[in-house]
C-alpha positions as CSV (number, residue, x, y, z in Angstrom):
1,X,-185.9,41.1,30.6
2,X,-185.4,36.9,30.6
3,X,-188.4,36.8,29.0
4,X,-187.5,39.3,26.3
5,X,-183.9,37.8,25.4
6,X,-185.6,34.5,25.4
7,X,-187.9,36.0,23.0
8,X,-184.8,37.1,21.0
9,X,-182.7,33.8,21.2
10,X,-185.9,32.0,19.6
11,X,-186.2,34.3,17.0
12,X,-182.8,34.3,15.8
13,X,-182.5,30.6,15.8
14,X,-186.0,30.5,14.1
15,X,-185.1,32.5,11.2
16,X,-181.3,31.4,11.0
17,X,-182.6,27.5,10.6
18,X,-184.8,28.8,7.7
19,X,-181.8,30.6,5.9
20,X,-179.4,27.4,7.0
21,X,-182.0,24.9,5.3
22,X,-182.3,27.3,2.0
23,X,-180.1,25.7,-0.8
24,X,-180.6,28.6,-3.4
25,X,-178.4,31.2,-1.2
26,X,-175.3,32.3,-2.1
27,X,-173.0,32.3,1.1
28,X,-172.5,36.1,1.3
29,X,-176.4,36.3,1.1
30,X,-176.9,34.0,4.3
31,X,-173.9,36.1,6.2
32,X,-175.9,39.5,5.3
33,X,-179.2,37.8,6.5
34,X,-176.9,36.8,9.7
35,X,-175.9,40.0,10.3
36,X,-179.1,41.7,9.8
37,X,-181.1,39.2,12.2
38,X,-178.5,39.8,14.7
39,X,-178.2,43.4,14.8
40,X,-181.7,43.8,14.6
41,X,-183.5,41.1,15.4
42,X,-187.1,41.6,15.5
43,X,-186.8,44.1,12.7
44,X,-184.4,41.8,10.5
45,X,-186.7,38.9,11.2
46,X,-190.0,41.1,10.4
47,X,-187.8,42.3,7.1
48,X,-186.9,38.5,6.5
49,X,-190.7,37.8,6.8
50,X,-191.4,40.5,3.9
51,X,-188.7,40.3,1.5
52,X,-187.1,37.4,2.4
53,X,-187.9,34.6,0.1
54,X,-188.2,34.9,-3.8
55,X,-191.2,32.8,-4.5
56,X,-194.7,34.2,-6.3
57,X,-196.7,31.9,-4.9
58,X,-197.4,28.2,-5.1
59,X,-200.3,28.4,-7.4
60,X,-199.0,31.8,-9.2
61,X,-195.6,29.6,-9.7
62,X,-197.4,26.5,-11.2
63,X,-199.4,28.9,-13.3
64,X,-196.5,30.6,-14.7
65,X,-194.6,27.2,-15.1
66,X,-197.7,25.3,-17.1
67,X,-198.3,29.0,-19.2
68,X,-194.2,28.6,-20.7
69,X,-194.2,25.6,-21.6
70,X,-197.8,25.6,-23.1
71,X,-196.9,28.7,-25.2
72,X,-192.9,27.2,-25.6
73,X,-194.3,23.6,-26.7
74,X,-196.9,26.3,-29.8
75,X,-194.1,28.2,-30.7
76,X,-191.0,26.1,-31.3
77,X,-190.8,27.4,-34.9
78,X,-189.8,30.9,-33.5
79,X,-187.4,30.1,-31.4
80,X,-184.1,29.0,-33.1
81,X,-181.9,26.1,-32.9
82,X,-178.8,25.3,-31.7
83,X,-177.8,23.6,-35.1
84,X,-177.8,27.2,-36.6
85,X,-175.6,28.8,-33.9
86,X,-172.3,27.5,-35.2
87,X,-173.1,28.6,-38.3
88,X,-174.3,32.2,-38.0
89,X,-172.0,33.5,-34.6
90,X,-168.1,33.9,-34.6
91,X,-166.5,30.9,-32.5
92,X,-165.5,33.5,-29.7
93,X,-169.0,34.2,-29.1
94,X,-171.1,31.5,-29.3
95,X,-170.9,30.3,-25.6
96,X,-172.6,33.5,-24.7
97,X,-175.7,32.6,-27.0
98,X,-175.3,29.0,-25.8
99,X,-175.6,29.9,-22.5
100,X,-178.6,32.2,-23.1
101,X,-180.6,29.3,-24.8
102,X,-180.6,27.4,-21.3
103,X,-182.9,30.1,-19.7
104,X,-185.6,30.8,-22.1
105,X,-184.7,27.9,-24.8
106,X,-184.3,30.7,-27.3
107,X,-181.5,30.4,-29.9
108,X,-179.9,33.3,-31.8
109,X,-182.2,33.9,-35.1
110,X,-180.6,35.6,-38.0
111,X,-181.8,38.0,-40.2
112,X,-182.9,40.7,-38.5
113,X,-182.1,44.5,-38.4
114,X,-182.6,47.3,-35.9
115,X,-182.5,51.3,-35.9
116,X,-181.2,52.7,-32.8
117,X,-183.0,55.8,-31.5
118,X,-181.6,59.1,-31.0
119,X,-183.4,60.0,-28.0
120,X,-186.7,60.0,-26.6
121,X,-188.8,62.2,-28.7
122,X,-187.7,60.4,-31.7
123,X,-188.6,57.1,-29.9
124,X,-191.8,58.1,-28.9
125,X,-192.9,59.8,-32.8
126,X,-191.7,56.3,-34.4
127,X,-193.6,54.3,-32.0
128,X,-196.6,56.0,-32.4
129,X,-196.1,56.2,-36.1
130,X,-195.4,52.4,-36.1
131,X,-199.0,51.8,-33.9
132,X,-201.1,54.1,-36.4
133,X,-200.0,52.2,-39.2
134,X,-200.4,48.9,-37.1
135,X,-203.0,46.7,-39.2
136,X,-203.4,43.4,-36.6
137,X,-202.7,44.1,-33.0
138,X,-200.2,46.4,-31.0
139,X,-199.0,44.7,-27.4
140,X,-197.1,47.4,-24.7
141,X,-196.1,46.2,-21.9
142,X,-194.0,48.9,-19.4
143,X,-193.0,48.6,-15.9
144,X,-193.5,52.4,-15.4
145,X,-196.4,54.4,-17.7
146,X,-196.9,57.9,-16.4
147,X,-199.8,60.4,-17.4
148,X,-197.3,62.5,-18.8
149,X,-197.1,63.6,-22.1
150,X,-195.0,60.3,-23.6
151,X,-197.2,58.0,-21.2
152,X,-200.5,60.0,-22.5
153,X,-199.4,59.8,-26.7
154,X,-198.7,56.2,-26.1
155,X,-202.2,55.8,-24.8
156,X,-204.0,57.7,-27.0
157,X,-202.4,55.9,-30.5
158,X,-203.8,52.8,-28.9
159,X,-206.8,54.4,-28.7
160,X,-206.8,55.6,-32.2
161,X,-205.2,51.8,-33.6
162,X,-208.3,50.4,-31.3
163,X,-211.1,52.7,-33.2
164,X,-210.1,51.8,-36.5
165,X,-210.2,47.8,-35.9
166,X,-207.0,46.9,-34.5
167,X,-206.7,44.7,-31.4
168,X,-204.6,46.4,-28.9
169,X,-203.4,45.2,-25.6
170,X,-201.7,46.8,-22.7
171,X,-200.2,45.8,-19.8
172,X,-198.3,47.7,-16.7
173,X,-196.8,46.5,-13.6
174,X,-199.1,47.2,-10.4
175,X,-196.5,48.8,-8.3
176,X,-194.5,51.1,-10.8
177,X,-197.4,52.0,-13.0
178,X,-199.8,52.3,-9.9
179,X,-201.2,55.9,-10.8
180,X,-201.4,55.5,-14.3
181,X,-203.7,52.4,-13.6
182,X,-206.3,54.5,-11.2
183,X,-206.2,57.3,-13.8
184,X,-209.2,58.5,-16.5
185,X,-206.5,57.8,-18.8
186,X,-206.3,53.8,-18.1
187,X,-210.4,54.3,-18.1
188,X,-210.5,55.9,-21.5
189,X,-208.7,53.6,-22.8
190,X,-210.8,50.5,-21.6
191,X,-213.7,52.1,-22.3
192,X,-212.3,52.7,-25.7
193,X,-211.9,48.9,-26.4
194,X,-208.1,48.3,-25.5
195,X,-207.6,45.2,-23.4
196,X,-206.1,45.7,-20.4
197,X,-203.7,44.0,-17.7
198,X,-201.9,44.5,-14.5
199,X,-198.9,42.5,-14.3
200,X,-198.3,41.6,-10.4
201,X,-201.3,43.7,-9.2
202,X,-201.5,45.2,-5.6
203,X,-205.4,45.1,-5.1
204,X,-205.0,42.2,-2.1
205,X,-201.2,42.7,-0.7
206,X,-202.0,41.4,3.0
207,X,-202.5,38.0,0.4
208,X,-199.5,39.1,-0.9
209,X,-197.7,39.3,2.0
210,X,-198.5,35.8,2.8
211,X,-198.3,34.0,0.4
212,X,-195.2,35.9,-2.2
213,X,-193.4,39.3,-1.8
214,X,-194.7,42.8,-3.1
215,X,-191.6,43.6,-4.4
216,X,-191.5,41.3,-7.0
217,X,-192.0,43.1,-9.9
218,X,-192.3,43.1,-13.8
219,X,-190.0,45.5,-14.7
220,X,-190.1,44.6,-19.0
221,X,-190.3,47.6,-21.4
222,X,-191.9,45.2,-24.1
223,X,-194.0,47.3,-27.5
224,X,-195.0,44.8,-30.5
225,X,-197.0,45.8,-33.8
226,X,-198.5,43.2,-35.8
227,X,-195.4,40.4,-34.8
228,X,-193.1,42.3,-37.3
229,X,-191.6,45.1,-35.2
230,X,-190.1,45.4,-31.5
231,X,-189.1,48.2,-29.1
232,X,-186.5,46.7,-26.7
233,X,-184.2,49.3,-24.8
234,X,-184.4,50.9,-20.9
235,X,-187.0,53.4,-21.3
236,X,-190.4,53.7,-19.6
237,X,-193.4,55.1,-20.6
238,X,-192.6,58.2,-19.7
239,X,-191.2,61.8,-20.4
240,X,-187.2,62.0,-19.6
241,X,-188.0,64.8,-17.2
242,X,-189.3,62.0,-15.2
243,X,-192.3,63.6,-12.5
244,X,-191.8,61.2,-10.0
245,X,-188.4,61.9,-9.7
246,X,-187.7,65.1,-11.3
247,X,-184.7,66.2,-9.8
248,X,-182.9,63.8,-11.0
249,X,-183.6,64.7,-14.4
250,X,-183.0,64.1,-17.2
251,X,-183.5,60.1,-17.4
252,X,-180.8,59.3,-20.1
253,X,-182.4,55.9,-21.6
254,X,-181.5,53.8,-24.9
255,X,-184.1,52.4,-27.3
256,X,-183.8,50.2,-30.5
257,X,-186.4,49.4,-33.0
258,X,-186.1,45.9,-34.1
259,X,-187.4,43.8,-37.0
260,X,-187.1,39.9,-38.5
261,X,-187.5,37.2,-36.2
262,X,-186.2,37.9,-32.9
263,X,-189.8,40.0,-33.0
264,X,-191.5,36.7,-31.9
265,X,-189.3,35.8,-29.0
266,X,-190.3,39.6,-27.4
267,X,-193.5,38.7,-28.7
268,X,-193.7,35.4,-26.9
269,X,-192.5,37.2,-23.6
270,X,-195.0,39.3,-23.5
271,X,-197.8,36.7,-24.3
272,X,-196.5,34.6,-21.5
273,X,-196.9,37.3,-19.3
274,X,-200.3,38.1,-20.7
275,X,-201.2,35.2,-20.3
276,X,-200.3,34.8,-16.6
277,X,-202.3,38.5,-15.8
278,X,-205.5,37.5,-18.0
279,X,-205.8,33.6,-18.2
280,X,-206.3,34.6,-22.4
281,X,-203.7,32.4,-24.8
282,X,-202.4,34.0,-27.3
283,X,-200.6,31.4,-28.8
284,X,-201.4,31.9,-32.9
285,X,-199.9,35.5,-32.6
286,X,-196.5,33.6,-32.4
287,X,-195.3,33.9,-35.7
288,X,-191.8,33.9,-37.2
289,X,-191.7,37.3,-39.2
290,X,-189.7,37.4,-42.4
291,X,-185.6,37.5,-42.2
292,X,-184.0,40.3,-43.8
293,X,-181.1,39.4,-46.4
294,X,-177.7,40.5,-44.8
295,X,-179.6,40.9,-41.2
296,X,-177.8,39.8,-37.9
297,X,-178.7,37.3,-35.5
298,X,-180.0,38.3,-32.3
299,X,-181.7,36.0,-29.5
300,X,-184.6,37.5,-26.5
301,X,-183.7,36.8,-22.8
302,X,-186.3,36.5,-20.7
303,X,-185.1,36.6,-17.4
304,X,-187.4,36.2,-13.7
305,X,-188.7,35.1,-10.3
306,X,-189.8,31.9,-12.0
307,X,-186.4,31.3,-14.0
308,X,-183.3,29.5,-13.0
309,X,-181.5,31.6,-10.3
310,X,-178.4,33.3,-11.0
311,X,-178.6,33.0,-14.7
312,X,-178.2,37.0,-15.6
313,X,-175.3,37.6,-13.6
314,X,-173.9,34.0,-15.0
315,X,-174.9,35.2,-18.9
316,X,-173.1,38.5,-18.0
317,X,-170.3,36.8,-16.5
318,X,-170.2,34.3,-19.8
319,X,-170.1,37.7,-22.3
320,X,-167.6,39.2,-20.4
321,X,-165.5,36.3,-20.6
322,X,-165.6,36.3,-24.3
323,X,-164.0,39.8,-24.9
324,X,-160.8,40.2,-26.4
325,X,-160.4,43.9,-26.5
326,X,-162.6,46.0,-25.2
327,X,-165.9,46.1,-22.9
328,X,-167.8,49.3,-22.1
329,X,-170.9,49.2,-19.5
330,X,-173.5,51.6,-18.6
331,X,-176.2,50.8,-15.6
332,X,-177.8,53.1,-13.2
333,X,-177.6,50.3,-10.5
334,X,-174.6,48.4,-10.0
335,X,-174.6,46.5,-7.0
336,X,-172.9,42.9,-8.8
337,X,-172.7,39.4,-7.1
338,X,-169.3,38.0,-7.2
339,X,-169.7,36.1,-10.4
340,X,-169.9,39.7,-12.2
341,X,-167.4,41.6,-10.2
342,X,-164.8,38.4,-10.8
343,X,-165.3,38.5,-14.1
344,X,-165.0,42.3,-14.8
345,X,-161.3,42.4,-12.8
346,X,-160.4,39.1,-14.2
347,X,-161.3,40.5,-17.8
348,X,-158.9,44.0,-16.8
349,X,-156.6,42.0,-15.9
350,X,-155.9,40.0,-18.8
351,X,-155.4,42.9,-20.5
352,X,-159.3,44.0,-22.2
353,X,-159.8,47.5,-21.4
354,X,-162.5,47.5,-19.3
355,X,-165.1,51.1,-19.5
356,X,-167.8,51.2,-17.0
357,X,-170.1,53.9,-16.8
358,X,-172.6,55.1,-14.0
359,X,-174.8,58.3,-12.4
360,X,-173.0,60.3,-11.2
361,X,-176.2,61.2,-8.7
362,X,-178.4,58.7,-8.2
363,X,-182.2,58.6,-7.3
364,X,-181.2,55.9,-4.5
365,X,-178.8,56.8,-1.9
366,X,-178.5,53.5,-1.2
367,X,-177.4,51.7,-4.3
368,X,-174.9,54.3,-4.8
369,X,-173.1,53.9,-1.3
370,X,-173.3,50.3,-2.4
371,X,-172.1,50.7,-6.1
372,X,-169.1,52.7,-4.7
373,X,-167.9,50.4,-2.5
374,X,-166.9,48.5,-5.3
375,X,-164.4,51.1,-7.1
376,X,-161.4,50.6,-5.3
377,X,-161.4,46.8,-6.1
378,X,-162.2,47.6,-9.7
379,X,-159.7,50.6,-10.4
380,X,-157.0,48.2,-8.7
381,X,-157.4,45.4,-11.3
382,X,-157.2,48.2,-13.8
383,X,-160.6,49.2,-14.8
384,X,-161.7,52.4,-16.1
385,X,-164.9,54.3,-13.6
386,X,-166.9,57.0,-15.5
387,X,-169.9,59.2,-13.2
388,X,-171.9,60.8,-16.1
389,X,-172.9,63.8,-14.9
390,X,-175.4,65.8,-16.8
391,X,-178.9,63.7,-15.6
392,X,-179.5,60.1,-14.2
393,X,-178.0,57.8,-16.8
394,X,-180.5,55.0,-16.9
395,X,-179.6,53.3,-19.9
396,X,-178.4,49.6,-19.5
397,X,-176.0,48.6,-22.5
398,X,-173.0,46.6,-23.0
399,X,-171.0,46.3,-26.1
400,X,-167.9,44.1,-26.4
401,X,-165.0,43.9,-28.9
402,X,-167.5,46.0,-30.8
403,X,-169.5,43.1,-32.1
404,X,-171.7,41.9,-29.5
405,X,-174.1,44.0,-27.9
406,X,-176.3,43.3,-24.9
407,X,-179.6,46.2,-24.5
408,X,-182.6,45.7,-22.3
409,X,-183.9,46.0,-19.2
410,X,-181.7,44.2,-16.5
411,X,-179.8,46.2,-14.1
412,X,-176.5,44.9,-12.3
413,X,-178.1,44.5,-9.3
414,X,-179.7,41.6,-7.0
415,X,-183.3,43.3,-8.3
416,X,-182.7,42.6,-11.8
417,X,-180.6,38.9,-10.6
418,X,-183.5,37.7,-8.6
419,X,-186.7,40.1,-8.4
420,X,-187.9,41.2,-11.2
421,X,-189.2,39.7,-14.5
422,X,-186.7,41.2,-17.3
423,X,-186.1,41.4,-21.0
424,X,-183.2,42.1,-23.2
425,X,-182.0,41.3,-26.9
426,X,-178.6,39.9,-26.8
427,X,-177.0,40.7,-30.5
428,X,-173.5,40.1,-33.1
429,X,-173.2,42.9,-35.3
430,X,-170.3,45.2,-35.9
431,X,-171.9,48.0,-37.4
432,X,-174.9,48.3,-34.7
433,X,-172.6,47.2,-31.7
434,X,-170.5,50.2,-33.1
435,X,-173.3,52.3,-33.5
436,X,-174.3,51.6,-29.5
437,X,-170.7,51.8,-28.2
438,X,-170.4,55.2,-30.2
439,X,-173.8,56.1,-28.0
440,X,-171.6,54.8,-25.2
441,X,-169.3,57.3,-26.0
442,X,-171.3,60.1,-25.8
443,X,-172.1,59.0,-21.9
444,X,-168.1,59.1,-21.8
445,X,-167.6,62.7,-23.0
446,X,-170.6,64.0,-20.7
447,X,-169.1,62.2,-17.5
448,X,-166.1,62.8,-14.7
449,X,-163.4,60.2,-14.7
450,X,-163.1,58.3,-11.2
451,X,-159.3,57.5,-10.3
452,X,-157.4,55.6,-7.4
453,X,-156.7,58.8,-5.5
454,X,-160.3,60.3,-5.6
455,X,-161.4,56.2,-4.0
456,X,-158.4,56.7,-1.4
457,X,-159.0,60.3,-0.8
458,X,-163.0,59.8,0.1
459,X,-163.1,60.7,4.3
460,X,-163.2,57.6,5.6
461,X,-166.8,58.1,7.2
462,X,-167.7,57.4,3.7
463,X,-166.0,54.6,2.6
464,X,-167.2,52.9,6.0
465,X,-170.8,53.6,5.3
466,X,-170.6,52.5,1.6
467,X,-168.7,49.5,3.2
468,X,-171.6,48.7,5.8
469,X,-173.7,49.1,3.3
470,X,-172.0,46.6,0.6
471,X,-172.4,44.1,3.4
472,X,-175.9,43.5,3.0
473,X,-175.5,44.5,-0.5
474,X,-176.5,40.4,-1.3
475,X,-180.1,41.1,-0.1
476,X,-180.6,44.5,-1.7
């Protein structure tokens, strides 16, 4: 028994020296780590051991470092200047696009336009329409691509582009795509001629384990043809039904269709990340496509393991600060840092009218105890708590003031913050900002409203568990 609390003592103080000597953690992420190697102490170090630290690697790191600014140094013609920026965003606004420049060193870009989809099947006929016309190359990169009937069109159009002479490249993340990449569907299509990747791959995880995390993911939903048009948005590869999670169905995603130059910032995202996977440069692909007259500006964020920590919560907390009237926000996974919750009650309670919107059953039991320990604080400051109700609403938008408009990848939780390699379009446009907060709407009308007395009335077994859970919500 000595020997075992000896045991315990050393591997508490172990571990808590490690977190103390840690500069990049946020206090409440050291006091969740605390109280997690103190309850459970050999599990909570073992957990520690796993997931702990953010860090791909030494050498995958310096890889990843030496690709970006290789490819960044090649392709400084796409990516905008802050001696524009003043010229082509509204005053109110411009810190936001500021502030997204110092992660990626991309700058708004004006001129383009985008077409937002109605829903899945018309996403998946225009992006296979766009790849059969392709005439260069087509690049898709997806964090989840299942064999199902989406995930199987969208293979065999690269297929097809392939046959008739087009260079197509795919890419899909080892964990999430993990079936589609032992399939005869990923076969066909490298024995059909399309070049293919496995971003973060899973073939040596006791390596893995040692050396980075296996949850660190790349969790993009990238498509380029030929460097003049871009899919950015929330959805997979795969059918709204969703297989793997069918009962949650149906997966309620958003998808634009972009063109002009903000093509070859997502373009230079997933070249990086190609790049990284294959060793191949692809730098003279990165080409500035044509503005449209009248077309908005719009700037790529990149956002990942290897990036500056903390910068999407802090270019979330920097839009919200900028609105004036209104904000409306939809995310399946809200689990916010301080930064973000600060600056959505600070924002109600100068007087914007703050809309969020979330599932109102959701496919982790987890992140929704989580997520709903925040309510209270936010209905209290005044802000409005929508549960849509008819499928898992996994669309990630924001719109403020409609006039800037925020679609992509990232989720509001420490996954999207610090795990996973993410990309969004950040955007000034009042007619498509309207057109996305009228999409907004439609979440709205199919959700329940959340008010102070449904929070207060929840049995209070249930607001201590979401409680207890929020605690080590920092480490999610």
């Amino acid at each position: 028994m000595n020997l075992l609390l000896l045991l315990h003592g050393f591997v508490v103080l172990l571990f808590t020296l490690r977190i103390l000597l840690r500069d990049d953690l946020s206090p409440p992420a050291r006091l969740a780590w605390f109280v997690v190697l103190n309850v459970v102490p050999f599990v909570g170090s073992a957990i520690y051991f796993l997931f702990g630290e953010i860090d791909l690697g030494k050498k995958a790191k310096q890889a990843r470092i030496s690709i970006s600014q290789n490819i960044h140094q090649s392709a400084s013609r796409v990516k905008g200047t802050a001696d524009d920026l003043g010229q082509m965003i509204p005053a109110q606004y411009q810190a936001v696009f500021r502030y997204g420049a110092s992660i990626n060193g991309f700058f708004p870009v004006a001129g383009n336009t985008a077409a937002l989809m109605a829903d899945g099947s018309e996403t998946l006929d225009r992006m296979v329409a766009d790849i059969d016309a392709a005439q260069d190359h087509v690049h898709v990169l997806y964090y989840i691509w299942l064999q199902d009937h989406t995930g199987t069109q969208l293979a065999e159009a690269l297929i097809r582009a392939t046959k008739r002479g087009v260079t197509c490249r795919a890419m899909a993340d080892g964990l999430g795509s993990r079936h589609l990449i032992k399939s005869p569907l990923w076969q066909q299509m490298k024995d059909a001629g399309v070049q293919l990747a496995v971003a973060l791959p899973l073939d040596r995880p006791f390596l893995t384990i040692l050396t980075s995390r296996l949850d660190l993911r790349n969790h993009r939903k990238i498509t380029v043809i030929d460097g003049s048009i871009t899919y950015c948005g929330s959805r997979n590869s795969a059918d709204p039904a969703f297989l793997v999670k069918a009962k949650y169905a149906p997966w309620v995603d958003i998808m634009l269709r972009f063109q002009g130059p903000v093509v070859a910032q997502n373009q230079l995202l997933f070249v990086t990340d190609w790049a990284q996977a294959t060793g191949e440069s692809l730098n003279t692909l990165i080409q500035p496509a044509a503005p449209f007259d009248g077309g908005f500006p719009a700037q790529a964020l990149g956002f990942g393991p290897t990036e500056r920590r903390g910068a999407t919560p802090q270019l979330f907390s920097t839009a919200l600060s900028s609105a004036r009237d209104t904000i409306v926000l939809s995310t399946p996974y809200f689990v916010p840092d301080g930064t973000v919750l600060d600056a959505l009650c600070t924002a109600a309670l100068r007087g914007v009218q703050v809309t969020l919107v979330f599932p109102k059953k959701n496919d982790s039991k987890i992140v929704a105890a989580a997520s709903k320990s925040y309510y209270l604080k936010l209905l209290e400051a005044g802000c409005e708590i929508y549960e849509y109700r008819d499928g898992l609403l996994h669309a990630k938008t924001l719109t403020i003031d409609d006039s800037l408009g925020l679609i992509g990848s990232s989720n509001l939780d420490i996954r999207s913050f610090d795990l996973n390699f993410e990309n969004n379009i950040l955007l000034q446009d009042t007619a498509l900002t309207q057109m996305i907060r009228s999409r907004q709407q439609d979440y709205i009308d199919r959700s329940d409203s959340v008010s102070h007395s449904d929070v207060k009335n929840w049995p209070y077994l249930r607001r201590i568990w979401n409680n207890v859970i929020a605690t080590v919500g920092p480490i999610l």
